[in-house]
N, CA, C and O atoms as a Tinker XYZ file with bonds, in Angstrom:
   536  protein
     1  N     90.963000  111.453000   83.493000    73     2
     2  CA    89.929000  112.439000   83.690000    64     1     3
     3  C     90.464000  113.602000   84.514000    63     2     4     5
     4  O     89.982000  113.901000   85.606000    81     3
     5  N     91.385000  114.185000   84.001000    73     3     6
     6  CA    91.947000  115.267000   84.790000    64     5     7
     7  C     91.020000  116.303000   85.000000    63     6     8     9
     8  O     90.819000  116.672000   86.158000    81     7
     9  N     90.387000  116.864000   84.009000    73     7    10
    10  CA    89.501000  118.284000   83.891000    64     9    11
    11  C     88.356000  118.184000   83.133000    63    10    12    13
    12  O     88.289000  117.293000   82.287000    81    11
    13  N     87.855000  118.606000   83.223000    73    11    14
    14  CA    86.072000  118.902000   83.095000    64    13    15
    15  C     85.683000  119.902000   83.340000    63    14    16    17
    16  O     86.005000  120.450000   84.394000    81    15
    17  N     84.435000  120.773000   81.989000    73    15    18
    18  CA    84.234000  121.532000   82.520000    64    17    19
    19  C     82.586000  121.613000   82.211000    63    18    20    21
    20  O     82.250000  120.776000   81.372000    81    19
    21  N     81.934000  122.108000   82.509000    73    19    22
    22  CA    80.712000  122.282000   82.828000    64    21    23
    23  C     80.045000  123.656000   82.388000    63    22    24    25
    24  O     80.112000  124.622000   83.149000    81    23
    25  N     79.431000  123.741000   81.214000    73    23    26
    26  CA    78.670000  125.089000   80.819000    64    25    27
    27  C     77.378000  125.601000   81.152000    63    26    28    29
    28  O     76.563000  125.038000   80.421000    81    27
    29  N     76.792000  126.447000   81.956000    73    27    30
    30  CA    75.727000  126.685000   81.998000    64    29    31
    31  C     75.303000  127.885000   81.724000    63    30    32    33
    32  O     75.980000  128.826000   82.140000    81    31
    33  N     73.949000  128.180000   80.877000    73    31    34
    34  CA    73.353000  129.323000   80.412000    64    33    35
    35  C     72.076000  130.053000   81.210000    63    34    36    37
    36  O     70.904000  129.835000   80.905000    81    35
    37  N     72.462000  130.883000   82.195000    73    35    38
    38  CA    71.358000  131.586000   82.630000    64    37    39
    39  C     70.606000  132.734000   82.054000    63    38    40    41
    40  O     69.845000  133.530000   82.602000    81    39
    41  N     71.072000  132.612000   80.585000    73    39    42
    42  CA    70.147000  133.336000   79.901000    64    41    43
    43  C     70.798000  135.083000   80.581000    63    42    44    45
    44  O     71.927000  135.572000   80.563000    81    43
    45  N     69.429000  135.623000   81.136000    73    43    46
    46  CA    69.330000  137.314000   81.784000    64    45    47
    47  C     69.178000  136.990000   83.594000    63    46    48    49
    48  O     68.981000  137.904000   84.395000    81    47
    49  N     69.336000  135.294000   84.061000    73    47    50
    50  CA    68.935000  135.261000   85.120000    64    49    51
    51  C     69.857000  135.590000   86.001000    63    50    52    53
    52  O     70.390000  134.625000   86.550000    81    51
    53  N     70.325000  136.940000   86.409000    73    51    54
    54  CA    71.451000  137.230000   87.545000    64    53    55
    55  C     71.255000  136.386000   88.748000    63    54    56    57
    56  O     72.063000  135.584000   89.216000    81    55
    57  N     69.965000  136.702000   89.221000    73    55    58
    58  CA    69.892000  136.073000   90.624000    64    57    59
    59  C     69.776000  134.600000   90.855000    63    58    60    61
    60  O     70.073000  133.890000   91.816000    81    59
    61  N     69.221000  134.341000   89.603000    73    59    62
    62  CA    69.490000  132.563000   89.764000    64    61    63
    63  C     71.244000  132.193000   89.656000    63    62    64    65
    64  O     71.794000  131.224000   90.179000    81    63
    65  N     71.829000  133.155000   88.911000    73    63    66
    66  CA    73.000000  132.775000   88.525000    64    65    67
    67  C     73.887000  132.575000   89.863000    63    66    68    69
    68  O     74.805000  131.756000   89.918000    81    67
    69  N     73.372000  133.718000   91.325000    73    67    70
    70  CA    73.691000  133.899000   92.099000    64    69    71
    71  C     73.618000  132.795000   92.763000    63    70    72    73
    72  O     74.550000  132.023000   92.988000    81    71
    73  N     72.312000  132.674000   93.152000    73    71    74
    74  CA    72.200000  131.125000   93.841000    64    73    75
    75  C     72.817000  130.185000   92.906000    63    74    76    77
    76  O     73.978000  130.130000   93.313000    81    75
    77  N     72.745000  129.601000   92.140000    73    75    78
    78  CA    74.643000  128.674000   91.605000    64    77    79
    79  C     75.312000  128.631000   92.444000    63    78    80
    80  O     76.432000  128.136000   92.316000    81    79
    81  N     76.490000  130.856000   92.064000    73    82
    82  CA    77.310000  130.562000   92.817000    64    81    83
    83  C     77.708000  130.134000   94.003000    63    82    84    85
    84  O     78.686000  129.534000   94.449000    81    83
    85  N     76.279000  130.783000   94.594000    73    83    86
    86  CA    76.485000  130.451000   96.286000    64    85    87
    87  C     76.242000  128.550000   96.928000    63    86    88    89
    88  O     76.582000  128.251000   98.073000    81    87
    89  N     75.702000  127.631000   96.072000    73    87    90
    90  CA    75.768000  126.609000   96.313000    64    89    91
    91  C     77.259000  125.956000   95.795000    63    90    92    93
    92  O     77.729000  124.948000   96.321000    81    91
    93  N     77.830000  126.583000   94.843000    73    91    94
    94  CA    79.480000  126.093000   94.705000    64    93    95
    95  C     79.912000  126.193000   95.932000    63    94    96    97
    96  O     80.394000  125.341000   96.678000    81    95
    97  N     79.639000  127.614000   96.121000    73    95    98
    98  CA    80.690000  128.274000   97.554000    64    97    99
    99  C     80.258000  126.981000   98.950000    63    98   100   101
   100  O     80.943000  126.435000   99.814000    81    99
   101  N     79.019000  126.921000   98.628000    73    99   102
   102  CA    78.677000  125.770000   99.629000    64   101   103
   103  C     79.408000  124.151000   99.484000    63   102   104   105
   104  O     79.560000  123.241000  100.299000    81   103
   105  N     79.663000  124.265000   98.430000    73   103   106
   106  CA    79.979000  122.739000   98.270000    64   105   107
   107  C     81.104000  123.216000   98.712000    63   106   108   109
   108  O     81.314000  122.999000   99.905000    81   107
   109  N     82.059000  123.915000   98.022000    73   107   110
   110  CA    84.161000  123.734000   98.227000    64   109   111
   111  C     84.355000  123.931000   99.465000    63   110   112   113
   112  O     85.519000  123.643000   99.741000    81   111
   113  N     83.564000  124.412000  100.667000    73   111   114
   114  CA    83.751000  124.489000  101.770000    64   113   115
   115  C     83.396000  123.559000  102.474000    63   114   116   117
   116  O     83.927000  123.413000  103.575000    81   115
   117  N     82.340000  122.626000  101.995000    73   115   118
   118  CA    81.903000  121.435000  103.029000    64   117   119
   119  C     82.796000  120.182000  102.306000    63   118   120   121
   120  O     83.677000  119.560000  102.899000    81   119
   121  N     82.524000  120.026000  101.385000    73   119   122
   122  CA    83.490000  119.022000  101.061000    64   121   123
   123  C     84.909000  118.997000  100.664000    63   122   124   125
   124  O     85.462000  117.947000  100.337000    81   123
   125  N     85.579000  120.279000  100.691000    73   123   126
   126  CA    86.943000  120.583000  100.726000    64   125   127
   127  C     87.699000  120.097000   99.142000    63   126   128   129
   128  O     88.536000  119.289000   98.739000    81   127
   129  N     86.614000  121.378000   98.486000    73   127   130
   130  CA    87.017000  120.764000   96.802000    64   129   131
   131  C     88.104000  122.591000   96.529000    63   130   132   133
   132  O     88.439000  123.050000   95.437000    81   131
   133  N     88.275000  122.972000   97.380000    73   131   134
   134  CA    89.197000  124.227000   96.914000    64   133   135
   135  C     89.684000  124.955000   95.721000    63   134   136   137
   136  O     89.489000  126.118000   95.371000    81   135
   137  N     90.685000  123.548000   94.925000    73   135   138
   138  CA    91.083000  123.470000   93.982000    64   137   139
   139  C     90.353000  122.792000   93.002000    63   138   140   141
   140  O     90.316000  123.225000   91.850000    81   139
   141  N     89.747000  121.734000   93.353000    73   139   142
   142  CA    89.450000  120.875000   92.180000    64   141   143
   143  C     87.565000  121.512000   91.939000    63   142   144   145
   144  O     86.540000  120.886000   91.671000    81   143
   145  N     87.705000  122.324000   92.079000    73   143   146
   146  CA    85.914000  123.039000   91.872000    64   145   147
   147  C     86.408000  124.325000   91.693000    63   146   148   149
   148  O     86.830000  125.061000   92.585000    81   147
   149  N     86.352000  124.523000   90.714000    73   147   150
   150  CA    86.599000  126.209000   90.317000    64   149   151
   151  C     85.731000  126.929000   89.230000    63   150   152   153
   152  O     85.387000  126.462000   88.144000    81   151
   153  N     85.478000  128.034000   89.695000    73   151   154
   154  CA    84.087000  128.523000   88.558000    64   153   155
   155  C     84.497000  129.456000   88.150000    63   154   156   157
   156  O     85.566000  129.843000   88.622000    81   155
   157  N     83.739000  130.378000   86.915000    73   155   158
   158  CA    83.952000  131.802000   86.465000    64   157   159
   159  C     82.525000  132.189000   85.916000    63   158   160   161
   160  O     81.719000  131.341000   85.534000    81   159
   161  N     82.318000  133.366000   85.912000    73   159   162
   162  CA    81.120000  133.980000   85.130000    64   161   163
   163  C     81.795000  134.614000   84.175000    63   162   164   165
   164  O     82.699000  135.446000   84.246000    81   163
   165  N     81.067000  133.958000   82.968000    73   163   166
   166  CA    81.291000  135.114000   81.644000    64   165   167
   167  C     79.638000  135.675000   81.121000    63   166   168   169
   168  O     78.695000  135.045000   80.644000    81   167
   169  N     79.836000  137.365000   81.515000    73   167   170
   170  CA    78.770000  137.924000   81.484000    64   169   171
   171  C     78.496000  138.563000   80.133000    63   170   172   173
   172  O     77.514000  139.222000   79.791000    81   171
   173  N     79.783000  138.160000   79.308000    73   171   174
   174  CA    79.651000  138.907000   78.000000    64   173   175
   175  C     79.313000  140.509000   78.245000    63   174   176   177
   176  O     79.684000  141.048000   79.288000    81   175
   177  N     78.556000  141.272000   77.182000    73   175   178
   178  CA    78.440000  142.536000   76.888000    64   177   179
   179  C     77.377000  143.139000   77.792000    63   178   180   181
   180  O     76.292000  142.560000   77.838000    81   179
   181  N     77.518000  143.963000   78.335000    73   179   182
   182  CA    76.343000  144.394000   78.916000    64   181   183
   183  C     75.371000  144.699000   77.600000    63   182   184   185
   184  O     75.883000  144.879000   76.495000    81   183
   185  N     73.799000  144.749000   77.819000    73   183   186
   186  CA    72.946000  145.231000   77.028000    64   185   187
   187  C     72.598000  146.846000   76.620000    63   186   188   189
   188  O     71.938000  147.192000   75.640000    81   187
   189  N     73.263000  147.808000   77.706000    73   187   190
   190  CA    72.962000  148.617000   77.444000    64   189   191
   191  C     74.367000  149.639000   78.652000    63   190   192   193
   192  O     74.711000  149.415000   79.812000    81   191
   193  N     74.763000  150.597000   77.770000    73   191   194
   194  CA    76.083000  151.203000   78.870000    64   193   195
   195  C     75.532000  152.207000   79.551000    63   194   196   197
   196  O     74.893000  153.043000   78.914000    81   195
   197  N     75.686000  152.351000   81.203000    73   195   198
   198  CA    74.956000  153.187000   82.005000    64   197   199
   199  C     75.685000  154.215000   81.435000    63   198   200   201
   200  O     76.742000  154.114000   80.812000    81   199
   201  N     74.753000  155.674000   81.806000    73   199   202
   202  CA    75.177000  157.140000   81.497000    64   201   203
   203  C     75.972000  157.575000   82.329000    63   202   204   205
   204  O     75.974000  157.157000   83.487000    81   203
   205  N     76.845000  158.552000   81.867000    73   203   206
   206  CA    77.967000  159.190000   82.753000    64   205   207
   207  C     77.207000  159.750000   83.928000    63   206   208   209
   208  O     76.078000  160.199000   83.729000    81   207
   209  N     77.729000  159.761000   85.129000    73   207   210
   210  CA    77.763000  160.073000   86.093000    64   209   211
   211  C     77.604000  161.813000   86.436000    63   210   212   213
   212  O     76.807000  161.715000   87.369000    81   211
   213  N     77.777000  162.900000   86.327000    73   211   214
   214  CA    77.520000  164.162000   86.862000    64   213   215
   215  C     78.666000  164.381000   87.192000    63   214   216   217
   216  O     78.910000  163.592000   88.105000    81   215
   217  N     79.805000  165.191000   86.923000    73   215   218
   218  CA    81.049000  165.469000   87.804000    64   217   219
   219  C     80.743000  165.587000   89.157000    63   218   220   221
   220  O     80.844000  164.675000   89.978000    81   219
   221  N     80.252000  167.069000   89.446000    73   219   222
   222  CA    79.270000  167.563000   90.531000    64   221   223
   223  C     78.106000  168.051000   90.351000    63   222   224   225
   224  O     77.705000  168.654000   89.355000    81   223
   225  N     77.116000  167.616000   92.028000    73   223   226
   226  CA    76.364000  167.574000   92.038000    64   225   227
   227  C     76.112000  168.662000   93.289000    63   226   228   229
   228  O     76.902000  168.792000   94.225000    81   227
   229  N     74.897000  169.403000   93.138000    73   227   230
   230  CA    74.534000  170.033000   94.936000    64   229   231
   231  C     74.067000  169.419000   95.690000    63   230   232   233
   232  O     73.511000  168.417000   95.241000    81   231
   233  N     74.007000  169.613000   97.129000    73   231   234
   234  CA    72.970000  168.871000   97.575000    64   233   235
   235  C     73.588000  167.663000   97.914000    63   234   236   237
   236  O     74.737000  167.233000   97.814000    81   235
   237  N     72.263000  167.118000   98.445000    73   235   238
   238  CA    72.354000  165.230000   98.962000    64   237   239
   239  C     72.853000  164.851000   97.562000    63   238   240   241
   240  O     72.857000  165.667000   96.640000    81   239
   241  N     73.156000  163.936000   97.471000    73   239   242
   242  CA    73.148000  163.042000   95.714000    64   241   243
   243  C     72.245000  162.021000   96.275000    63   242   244   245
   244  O     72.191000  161.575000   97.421000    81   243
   245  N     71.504000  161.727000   95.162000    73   243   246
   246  CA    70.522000  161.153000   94.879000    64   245   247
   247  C     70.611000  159.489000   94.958000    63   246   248   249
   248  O     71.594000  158.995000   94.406000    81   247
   249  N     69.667000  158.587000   95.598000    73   247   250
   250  CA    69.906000  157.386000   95.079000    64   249   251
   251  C     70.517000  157.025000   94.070000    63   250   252   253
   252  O     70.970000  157.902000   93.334000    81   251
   253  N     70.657000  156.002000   93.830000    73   251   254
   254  CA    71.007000  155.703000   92.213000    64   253   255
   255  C     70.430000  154.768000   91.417000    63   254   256   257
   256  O     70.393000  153.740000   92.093000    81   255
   257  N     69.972000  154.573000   90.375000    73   255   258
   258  CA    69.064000  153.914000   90.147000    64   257   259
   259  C     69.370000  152.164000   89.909000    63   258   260   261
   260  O     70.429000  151.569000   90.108000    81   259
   261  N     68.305000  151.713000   89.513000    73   259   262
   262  CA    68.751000  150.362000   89.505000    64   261   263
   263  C     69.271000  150.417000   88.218000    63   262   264   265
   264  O     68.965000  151.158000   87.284000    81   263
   265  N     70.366000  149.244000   88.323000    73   263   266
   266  CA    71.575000  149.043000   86.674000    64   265   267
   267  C     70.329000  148.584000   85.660000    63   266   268   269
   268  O     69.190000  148.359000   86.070000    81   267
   269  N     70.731000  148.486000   84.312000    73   267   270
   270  CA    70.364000  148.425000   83.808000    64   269   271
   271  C     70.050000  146.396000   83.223000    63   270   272   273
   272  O     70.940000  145.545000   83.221000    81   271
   273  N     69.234000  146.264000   82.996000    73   271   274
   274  CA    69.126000  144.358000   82.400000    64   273   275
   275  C     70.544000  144.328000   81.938000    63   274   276   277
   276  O     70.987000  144.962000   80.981000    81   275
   277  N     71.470000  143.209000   83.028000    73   275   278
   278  CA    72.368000  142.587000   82.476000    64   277   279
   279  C     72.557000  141.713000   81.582000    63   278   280   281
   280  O     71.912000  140.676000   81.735000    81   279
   281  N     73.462000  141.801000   80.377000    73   279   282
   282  CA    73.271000  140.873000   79.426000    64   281   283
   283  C     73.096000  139.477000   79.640000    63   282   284   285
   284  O     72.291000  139.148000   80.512000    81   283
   285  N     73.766000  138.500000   78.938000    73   283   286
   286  CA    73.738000  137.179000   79.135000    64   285   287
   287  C     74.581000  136.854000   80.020000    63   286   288   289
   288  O     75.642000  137.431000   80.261000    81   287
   289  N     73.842000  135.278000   80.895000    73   287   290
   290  CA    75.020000  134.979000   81.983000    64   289   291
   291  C     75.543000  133.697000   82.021000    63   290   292   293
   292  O     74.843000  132.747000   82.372000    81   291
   293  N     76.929000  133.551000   81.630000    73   291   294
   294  CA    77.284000  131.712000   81.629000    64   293   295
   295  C     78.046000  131.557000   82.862000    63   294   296   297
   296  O     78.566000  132.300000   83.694000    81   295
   297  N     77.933000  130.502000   82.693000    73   295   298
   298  CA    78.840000  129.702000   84.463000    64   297   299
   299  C     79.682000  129.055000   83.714000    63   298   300   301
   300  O     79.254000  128.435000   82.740000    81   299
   301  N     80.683000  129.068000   83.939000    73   299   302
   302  CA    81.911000  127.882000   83.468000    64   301   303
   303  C     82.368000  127.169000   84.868000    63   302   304   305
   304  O     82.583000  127.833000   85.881000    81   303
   305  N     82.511000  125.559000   84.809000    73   303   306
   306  CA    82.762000  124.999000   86.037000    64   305   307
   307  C     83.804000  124.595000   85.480000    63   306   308   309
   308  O     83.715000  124.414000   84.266000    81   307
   309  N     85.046000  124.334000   86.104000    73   307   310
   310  CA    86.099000  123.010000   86.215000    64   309   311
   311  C     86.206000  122.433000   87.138000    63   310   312   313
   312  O     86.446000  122.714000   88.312000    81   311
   313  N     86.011000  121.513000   86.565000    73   311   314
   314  CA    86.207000  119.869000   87.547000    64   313   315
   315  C     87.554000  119.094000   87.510000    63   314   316   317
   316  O     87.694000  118.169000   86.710000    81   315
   317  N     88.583000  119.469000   88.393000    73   315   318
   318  CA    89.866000  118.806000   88.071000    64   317   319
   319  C     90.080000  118.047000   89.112000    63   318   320   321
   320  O     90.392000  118.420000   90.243000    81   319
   321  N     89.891000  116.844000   88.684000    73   319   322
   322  CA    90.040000  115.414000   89.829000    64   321   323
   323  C     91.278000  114.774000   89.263000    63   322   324   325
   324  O     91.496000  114.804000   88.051000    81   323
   325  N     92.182000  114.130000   90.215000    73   323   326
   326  CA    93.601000  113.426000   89.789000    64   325   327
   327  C     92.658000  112.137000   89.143000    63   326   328   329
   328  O     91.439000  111.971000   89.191000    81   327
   329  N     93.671000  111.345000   88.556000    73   327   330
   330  CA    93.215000  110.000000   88.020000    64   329   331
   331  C     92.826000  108.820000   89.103000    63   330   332   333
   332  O     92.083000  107.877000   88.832000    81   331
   333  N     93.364000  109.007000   90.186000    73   331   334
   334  CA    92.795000  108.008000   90.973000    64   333   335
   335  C     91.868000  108.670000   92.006000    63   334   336   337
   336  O     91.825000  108.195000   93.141000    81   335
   337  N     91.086000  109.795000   91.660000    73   335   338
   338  CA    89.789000  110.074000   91.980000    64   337   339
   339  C     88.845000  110.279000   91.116000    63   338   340   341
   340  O     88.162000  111.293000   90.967000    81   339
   341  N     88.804000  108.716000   90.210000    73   339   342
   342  CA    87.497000  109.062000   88.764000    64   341   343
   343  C     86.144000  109.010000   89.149000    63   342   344   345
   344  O     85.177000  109.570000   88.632000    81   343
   345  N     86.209000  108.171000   90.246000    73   343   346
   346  CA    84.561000  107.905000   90.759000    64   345   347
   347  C     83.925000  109.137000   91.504000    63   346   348   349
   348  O     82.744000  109.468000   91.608000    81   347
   349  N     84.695000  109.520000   91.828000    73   347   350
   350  CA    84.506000  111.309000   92.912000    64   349   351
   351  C     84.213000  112.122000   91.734000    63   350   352   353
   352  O     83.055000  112.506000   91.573000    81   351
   353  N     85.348000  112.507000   90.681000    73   351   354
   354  CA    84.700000  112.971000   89.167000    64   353   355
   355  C     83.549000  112.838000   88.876000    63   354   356   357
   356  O     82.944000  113.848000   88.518000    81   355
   357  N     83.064000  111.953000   88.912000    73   355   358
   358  CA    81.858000  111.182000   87.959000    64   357   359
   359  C     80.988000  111.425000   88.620000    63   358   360   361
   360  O     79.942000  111.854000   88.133000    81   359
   361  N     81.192000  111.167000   90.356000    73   359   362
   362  CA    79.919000  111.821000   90.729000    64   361   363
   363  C     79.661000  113.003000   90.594000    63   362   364   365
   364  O     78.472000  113.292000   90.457000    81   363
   365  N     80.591000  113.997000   90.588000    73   363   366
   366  CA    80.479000  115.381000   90.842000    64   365   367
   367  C     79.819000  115.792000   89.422000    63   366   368   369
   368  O     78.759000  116.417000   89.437000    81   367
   369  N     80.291000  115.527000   88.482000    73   367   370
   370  CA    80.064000  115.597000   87.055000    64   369   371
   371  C     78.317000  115.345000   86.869000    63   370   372   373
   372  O     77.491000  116.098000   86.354000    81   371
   373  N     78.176000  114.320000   87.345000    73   371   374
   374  CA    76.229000  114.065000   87.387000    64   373   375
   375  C     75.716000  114.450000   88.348000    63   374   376   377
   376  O     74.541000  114.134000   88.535000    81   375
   377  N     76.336000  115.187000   89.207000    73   375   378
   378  CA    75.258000  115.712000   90.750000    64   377   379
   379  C     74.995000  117.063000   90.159000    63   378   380   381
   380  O     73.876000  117.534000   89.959000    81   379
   381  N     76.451000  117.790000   89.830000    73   379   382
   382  CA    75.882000  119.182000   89.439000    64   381   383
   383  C     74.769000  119.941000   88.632000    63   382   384   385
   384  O     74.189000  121.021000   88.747000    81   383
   385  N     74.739000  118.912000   87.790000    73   383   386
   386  CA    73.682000  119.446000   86.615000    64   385   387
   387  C     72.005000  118.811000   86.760000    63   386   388   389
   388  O     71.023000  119.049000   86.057000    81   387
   389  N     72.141000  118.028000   87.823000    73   387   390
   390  CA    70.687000  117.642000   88.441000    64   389   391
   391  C     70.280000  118.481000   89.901000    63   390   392   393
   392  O     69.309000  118.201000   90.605000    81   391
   393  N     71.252000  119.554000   90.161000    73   391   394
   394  CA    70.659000  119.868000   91.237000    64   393   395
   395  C     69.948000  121.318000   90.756000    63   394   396   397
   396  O     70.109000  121.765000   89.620000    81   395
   397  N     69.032000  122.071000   91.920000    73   395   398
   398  CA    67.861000  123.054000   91.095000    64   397   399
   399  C     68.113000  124.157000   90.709000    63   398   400   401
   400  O     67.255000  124.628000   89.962000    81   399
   401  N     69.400000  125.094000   91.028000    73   399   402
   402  CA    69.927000  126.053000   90.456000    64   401   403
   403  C     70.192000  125.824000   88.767000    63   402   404   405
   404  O     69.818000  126.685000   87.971000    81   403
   405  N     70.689000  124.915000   88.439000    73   403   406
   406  CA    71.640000  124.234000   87.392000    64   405   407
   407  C     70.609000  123.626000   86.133000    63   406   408   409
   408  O     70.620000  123.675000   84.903000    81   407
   409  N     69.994000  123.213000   86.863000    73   407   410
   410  CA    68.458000  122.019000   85.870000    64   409   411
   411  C     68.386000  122.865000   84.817000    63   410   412   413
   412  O     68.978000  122.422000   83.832000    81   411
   413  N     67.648000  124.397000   84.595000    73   411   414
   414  CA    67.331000  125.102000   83.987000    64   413   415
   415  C     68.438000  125.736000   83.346000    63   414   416   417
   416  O     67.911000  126.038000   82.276000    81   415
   417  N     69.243000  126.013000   83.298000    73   415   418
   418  CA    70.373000  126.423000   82.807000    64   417   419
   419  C     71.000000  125.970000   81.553000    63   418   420   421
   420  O     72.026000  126.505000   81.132000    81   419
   421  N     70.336000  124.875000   80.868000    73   419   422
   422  CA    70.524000  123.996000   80.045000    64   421   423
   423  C     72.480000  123.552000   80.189000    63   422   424   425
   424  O     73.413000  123.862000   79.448000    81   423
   425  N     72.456000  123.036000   80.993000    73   423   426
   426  CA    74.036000  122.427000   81.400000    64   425   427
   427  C     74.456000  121.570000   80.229000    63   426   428   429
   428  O     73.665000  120.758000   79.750000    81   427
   429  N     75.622000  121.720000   79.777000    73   427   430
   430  CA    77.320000  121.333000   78.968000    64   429   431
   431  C     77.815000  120.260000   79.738000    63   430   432   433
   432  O     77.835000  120.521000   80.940000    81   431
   433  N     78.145000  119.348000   79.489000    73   431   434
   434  CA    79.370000  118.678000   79.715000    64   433   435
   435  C     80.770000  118.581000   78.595000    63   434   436   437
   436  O     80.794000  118.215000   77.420000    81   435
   437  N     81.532000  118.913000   79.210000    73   435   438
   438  CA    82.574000  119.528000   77.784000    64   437   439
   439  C     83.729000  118.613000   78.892000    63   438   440   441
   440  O     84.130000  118.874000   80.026000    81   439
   441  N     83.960000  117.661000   78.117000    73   439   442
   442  CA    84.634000  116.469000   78.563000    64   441   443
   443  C     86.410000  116.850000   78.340000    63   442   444   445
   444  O     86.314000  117.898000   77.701000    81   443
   445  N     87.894000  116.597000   78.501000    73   443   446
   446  CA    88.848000  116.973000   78.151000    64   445   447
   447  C     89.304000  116.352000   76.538000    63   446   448   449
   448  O     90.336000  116.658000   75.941000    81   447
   449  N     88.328000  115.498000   76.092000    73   447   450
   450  CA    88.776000  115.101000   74.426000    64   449   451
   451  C     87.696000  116.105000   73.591000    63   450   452   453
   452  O     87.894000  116.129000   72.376000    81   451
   453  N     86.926000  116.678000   73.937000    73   451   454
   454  CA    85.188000  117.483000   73.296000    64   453   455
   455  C     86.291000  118.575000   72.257000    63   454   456   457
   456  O     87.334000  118.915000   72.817000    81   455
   457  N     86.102000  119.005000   71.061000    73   455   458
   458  CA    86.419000  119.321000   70.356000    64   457   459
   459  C     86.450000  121.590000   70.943000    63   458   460   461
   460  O     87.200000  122.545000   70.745000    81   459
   461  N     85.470000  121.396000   71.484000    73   459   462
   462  CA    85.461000  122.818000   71.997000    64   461   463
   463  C     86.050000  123.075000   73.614000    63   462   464   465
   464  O     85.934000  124.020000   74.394000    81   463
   465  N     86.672000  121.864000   73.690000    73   463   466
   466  CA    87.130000  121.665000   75.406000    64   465   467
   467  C     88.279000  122.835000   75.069000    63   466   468   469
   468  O     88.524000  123.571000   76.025000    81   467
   469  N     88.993000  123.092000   73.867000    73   467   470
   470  CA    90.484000  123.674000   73.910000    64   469   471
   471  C     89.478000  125.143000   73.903000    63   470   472   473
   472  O     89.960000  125.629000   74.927000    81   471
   473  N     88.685000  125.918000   73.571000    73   471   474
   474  CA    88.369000  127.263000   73.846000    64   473   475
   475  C     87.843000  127.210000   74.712000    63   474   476   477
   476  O     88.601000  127.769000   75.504000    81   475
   477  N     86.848000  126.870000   75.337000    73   475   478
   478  CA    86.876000  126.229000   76.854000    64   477   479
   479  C     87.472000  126.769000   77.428000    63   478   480   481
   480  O     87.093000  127.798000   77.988000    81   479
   481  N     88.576000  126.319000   77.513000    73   479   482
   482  CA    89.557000  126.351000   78.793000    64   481   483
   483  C     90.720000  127.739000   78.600000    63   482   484   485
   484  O     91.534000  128.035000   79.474000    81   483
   485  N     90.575000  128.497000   77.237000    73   483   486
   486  CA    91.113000  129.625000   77.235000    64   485   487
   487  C     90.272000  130.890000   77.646000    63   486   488   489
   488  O     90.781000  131.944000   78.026000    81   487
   489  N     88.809000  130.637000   77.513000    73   487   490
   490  CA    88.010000  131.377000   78.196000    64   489   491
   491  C     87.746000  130.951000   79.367000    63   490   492   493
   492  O     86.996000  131.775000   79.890000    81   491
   493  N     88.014000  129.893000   80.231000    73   491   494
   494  CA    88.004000  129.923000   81.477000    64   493   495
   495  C     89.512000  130.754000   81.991000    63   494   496   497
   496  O     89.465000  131.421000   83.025000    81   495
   497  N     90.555000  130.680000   81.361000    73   495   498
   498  CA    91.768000  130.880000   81.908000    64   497   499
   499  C     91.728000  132.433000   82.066000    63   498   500   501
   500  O     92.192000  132.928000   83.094000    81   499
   501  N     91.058000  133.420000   80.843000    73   499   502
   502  CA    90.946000  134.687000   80.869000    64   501   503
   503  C     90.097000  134.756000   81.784000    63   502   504   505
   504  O     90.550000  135.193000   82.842000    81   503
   505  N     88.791000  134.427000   81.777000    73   503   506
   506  CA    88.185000  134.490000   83.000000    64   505   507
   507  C     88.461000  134.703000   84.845000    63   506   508   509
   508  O     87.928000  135.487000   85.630000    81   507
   509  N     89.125000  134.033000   84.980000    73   507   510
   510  CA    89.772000  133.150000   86.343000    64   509   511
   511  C     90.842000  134.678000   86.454000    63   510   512   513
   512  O     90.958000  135.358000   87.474000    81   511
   513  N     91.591000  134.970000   85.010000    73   511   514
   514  CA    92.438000  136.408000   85.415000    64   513   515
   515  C     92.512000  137.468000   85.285000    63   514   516   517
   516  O     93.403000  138.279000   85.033000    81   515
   517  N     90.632000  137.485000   85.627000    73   515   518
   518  CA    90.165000  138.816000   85.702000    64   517   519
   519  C     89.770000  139.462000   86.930000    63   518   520   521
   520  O     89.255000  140.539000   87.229000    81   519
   521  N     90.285000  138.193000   87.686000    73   519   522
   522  CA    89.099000  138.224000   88.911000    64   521   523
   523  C     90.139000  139.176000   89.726000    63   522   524   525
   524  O     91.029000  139.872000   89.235000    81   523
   525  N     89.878000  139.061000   90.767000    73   523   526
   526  CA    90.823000  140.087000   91.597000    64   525   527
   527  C     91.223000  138.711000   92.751000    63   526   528   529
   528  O     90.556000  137.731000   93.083000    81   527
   529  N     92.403000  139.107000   93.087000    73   527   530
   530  CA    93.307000  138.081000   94.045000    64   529   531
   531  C     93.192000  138.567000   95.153000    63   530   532   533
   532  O     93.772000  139.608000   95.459000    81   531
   533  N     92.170000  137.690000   96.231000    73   531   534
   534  CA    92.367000  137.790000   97.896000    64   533   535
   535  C     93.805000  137.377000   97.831000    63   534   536
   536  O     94.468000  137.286000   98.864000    81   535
């Protein structure tokens, strides 16, 4: 059980998507999953492309308005536990998708034999190297 990954669909829900992330961020720090808990958002297409900007402007510049409805929002989790941490796997694997961010999200388990585990994990990999490196 090396890897696992975990799909969830928040639909248009940014801010739920948010609270997710921020309970990951909560877990890899209290329980010291660093490596073996790693996430990505794939936000796909936006719904609609904001308008160009104004070269210049006079004056104050203006607020700015709120963005526009972000498209769809998925969570991709990996779960990479060594082999002699399967029971730690297993829990992690059934805690995530019962807790209340996640419930609604209609959660994936995409196991490392699951027939869609191999695109999976090439859209997690593009994902993961998009991000920007602290």
């Amino acid at each position: 059980m090396p890897e696992t990954f975990l799909t969830f669909d928040f639909a248009t829900g940014e801010e739920t998507a948010q609270q997710a992330r921020h309970k990951l961020e909560t877990w890899k720090q209290a329980f010291r999953l660093d490596k073996k808990l790693r996430f990505a958002f794939d936000r796909g297409e936006p719904l609609a492309e904001p308008a160009a900007a104004p070269a210049a402007s006079k004056g104050k510049p203006k607020k700015e308005e709120k963005a526009p409805a972000s498209g769809p929002v998925k969570l991709l989790v990996r779960l990479y536990f060594s082999d002699h941490e399967k029971m730690t796997g297993q829990r992690w694997i059934q805690r995530i998708p019962q807790e209340e961010p996640f419930k609604a999200a209609s959660p994936q388990v995409i196991p490392a034999g699951a027939p869609e585990f191999a695109a999976t994990q090439q859209r997690f990999e593009a994902l993961a190297t998009d991000r920007p490196k602290w």
